[in-house]
DRENKE-179575 format. One record per residue: residue in one letter; chain; x negated, y, z of N, C-alpha, C in turn. Coordinates in nm, 4 decimals, padded with zeros to 6 digits. Layout:
% residues N
MARVO  residu  chaine       n.X       n.Y       n.Z      ca.X      ca.Y      ca.Z       c.X       c.Y       c.Z
MARVO       A       A         X         Y         Z         X         Y         Z         X         Y         Z
...
This chain:
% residues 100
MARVO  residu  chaine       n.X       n.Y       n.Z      ca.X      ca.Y      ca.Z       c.X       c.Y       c.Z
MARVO       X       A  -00.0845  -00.1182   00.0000   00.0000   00.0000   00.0000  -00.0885   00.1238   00.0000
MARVO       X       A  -00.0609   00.1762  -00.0902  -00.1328   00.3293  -00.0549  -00.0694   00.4510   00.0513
MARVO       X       A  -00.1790   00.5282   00.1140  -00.1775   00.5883   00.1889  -00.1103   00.7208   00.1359
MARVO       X       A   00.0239   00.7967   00.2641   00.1257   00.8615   00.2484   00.0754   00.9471   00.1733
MARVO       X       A  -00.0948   00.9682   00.1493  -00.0879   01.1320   00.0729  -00.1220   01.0934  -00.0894
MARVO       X       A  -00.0968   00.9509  -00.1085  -00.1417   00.9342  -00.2682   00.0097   00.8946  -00.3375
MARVO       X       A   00.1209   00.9355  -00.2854   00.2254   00.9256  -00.3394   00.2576   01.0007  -00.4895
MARVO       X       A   00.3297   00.8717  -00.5847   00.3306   00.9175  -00.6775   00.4746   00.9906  -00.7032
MARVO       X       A   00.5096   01.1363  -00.7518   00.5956   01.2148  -00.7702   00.6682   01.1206  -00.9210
MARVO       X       A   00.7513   01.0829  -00.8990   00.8167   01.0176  -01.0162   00.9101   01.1312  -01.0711
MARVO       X       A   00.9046   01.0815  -01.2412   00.9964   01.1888  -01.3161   01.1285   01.2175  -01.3341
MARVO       X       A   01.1885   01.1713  -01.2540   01.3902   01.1601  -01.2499   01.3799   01.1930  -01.0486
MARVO       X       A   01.5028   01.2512  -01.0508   01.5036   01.2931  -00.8937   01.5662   01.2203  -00.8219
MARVO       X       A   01.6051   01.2384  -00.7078   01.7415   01.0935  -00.6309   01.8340   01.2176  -00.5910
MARVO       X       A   01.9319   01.1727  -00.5354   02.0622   01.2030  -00.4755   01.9856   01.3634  -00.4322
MARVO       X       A   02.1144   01.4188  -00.5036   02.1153   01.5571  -00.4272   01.9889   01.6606  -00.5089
MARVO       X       A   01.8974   01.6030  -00.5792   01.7982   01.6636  -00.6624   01.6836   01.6539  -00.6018
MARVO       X       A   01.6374   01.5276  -00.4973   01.5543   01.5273  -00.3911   01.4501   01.4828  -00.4855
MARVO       X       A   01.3109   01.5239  -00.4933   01.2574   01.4025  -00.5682   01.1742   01.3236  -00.5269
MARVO       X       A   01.1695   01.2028  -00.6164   01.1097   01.0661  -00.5573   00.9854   01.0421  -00.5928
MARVO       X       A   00.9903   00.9731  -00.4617   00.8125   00.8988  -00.4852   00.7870   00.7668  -00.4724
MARVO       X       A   00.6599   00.7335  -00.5644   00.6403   00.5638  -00.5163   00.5164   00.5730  -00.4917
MARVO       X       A   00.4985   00.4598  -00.4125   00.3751   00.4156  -00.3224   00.3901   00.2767  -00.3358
MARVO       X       A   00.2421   00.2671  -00.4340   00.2064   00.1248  -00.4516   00.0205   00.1332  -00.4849
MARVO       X       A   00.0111   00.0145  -00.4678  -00.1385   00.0215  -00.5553  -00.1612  -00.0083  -00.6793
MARVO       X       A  -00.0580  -00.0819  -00.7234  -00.0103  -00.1211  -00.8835   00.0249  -00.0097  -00.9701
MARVO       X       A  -00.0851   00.0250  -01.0382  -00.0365   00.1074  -01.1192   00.0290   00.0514  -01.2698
MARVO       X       A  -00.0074  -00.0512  -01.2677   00.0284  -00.1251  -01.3471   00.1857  -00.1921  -01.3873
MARVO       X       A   00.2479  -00.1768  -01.2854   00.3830  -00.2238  -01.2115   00.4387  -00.2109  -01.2765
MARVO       X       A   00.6175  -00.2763  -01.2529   00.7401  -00.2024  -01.3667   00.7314  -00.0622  -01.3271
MARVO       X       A   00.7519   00.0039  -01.2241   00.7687   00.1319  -01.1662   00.7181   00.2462  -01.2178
MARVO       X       A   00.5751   00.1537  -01.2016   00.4454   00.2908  -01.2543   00.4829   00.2592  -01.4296
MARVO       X       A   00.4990   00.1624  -01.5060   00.5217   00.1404  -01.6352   00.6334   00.2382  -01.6902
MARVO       X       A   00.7258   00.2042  -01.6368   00.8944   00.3234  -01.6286   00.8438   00.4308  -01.6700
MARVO       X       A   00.7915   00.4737  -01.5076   00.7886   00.6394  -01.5361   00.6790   00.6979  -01.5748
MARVO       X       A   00.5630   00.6192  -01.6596   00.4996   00.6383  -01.7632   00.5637   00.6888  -01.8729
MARVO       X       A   00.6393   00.5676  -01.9114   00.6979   00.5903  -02.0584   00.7944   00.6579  -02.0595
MARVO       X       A   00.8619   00.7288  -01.9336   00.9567   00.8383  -01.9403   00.9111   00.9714  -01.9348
MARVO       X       A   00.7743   00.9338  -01.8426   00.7201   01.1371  -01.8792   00.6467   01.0951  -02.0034
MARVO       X       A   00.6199   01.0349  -02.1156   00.5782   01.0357  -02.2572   00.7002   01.0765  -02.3066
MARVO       X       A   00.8093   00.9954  -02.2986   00.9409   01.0845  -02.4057   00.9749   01.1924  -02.3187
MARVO       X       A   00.9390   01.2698  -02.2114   00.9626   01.3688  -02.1900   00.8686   01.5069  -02.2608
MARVO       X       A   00.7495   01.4499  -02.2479   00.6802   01.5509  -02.2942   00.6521   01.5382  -02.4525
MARVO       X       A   00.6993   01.4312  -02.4908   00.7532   01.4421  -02.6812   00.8426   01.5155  -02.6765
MARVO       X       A   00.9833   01.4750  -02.6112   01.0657   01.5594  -02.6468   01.0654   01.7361  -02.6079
MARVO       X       A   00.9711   01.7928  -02.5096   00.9568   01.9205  -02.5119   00.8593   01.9541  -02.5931
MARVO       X       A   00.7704   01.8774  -02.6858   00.6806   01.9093  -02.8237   00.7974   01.9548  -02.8986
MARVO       X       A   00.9145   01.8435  -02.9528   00.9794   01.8805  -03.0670   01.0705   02.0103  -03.0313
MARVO       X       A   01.1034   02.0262  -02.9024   01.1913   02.1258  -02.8770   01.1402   02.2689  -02.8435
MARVO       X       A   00.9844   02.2377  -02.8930   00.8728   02.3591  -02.9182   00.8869   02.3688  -03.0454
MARVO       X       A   00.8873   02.3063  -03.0823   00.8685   02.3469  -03.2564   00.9572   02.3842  -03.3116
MARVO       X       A   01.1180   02.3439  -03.2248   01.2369   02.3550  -03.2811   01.3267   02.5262  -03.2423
MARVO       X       A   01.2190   02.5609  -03.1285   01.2520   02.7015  -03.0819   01.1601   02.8001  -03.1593
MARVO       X       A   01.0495   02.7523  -03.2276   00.9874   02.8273  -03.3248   01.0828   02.8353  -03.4400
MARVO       X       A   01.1375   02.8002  -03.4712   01.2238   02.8054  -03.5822   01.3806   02.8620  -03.5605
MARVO       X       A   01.4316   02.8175  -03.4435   01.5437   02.9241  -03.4025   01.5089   03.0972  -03.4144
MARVO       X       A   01.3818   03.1095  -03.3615   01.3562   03.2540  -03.3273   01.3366   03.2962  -03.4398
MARVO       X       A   01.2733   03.2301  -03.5514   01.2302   03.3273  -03.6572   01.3225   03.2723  -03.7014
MARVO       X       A   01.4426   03.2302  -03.7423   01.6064   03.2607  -03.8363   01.6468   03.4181  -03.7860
MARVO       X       A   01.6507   03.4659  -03.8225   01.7492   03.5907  -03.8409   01.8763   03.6163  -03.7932
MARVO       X       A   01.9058   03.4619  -03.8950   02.0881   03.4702  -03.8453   02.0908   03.4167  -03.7517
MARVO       X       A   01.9961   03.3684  -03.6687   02.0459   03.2370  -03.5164   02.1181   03.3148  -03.4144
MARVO       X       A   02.2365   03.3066  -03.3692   02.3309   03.3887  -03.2724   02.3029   03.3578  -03.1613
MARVO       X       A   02.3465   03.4151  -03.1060   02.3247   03.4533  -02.9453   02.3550   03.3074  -02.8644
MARVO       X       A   02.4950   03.2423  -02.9161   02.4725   03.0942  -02.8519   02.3222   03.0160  -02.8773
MARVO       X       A   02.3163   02.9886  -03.0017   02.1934   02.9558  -03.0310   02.0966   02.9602  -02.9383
MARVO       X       A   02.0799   03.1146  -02.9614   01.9561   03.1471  -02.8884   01.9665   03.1252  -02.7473
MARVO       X       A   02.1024   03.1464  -02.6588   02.1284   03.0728  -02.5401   02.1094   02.9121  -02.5259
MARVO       X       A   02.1530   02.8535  -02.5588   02.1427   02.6493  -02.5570   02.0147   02.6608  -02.5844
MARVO       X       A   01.8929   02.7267  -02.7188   01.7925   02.6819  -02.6590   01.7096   02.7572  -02.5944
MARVO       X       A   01.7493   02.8185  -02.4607   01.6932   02.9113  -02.3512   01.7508   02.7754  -02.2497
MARVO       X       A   01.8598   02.7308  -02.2279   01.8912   02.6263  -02.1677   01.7752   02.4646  -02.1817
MARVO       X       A   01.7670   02.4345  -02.2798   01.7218   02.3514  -02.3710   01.5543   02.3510  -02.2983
MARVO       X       A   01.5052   02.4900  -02.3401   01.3677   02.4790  -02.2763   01.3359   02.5125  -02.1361
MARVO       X       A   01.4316   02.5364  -02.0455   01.4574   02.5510  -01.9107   01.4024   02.3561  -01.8787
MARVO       X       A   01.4873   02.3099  -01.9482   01.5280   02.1823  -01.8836   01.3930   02.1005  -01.9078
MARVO       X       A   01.3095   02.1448  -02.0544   01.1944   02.0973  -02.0889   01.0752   02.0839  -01.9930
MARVO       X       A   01.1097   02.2592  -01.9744   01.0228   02.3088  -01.8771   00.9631   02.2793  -01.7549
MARVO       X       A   01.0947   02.1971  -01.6590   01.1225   02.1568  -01.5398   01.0569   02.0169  -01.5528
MARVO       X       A   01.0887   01.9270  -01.6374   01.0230   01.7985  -01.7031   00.8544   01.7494  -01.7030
MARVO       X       A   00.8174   01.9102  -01.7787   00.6620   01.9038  -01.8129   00.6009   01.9357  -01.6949
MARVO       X       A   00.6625   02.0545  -01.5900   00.5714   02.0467  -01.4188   00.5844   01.9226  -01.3767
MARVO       X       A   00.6911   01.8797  -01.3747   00.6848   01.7367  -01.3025   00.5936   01.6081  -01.2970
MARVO       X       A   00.5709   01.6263  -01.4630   00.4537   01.5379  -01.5005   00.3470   01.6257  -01.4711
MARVO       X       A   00.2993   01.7364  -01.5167   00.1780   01.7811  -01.4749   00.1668   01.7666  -01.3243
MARVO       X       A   00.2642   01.8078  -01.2282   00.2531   01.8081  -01.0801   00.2007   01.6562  -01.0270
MARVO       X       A   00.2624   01.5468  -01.1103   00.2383   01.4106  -01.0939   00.1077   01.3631  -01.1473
MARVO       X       A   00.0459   01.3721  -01.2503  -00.0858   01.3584  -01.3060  -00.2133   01.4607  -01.2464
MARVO       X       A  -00.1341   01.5903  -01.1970  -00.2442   01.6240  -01.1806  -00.2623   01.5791  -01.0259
MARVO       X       A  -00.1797   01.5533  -00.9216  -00.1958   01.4828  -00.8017  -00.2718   01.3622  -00.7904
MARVO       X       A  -00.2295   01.2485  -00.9525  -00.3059   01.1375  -00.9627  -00.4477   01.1620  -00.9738
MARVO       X       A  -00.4718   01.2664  -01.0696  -00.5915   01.2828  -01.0771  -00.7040   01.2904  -00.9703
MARVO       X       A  -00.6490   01.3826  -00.8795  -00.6859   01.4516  -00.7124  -00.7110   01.3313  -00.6644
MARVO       X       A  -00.6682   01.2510  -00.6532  -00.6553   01.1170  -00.5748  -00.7777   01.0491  -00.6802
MARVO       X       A  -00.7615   01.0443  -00.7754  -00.8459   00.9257  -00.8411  -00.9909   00.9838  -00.8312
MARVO       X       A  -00.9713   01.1324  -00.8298  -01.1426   01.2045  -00.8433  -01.1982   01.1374  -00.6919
MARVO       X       A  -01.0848   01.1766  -00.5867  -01.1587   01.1825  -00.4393  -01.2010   01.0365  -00.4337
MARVO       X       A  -01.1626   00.9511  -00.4734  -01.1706   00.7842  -00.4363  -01.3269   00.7913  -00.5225
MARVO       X       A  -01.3073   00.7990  -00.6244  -01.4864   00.7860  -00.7005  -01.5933   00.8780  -00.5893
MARVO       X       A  -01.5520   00.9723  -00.5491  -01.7239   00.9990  -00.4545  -01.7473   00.9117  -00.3310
């Protein structure tokens, strides 16, 4: 079991918007596997929804909904990509301190 401060921040929240953590030494696990491959289609899908707000903004005609849903759109991206960075870069912290 790893120790309370190498907890991993997983990418989906629990009840109430709390978010979750796992503690294992398996990184290898279904768990750690999951929410691998969910912050990868997370942070694909805020690539395409980068590229896709480059192109809303420069239309001309894109209206104000538009331009609202994707102000919504990259809110939600947004929140996604700290999560993984907050989570990788914690792993990292942990993996640097264990090598000295």
């Amino acid at each position: 079991m790893t120790a309370s401060d190498e907890l991993r921040l997983l990418p989906w929240s629990g009840p109430e918007g709390k978010p979750c953590f796992l503690s294992t030494d398996d990184r290898g696990g279904y768990l750690s596997r999951l929410a691998d491959n969910i912050e990868a289609v997370q942070l694909r899908t805020a690539a395409e929804l980068l590229d896709r707000a480059a192109e809303i903004l420069d239309d001309n005609h894109a209206g104000r909904g538009d331009v609202r849903r994707l102000a919504q759109e990259l809110t939600g991206a947004l929140q996604d990509v700290l999560r993984v960075a907050s989570s990788r870069g914690h792993l990292l912290a942990v993996s640097e301190s264990q090598d000295l």
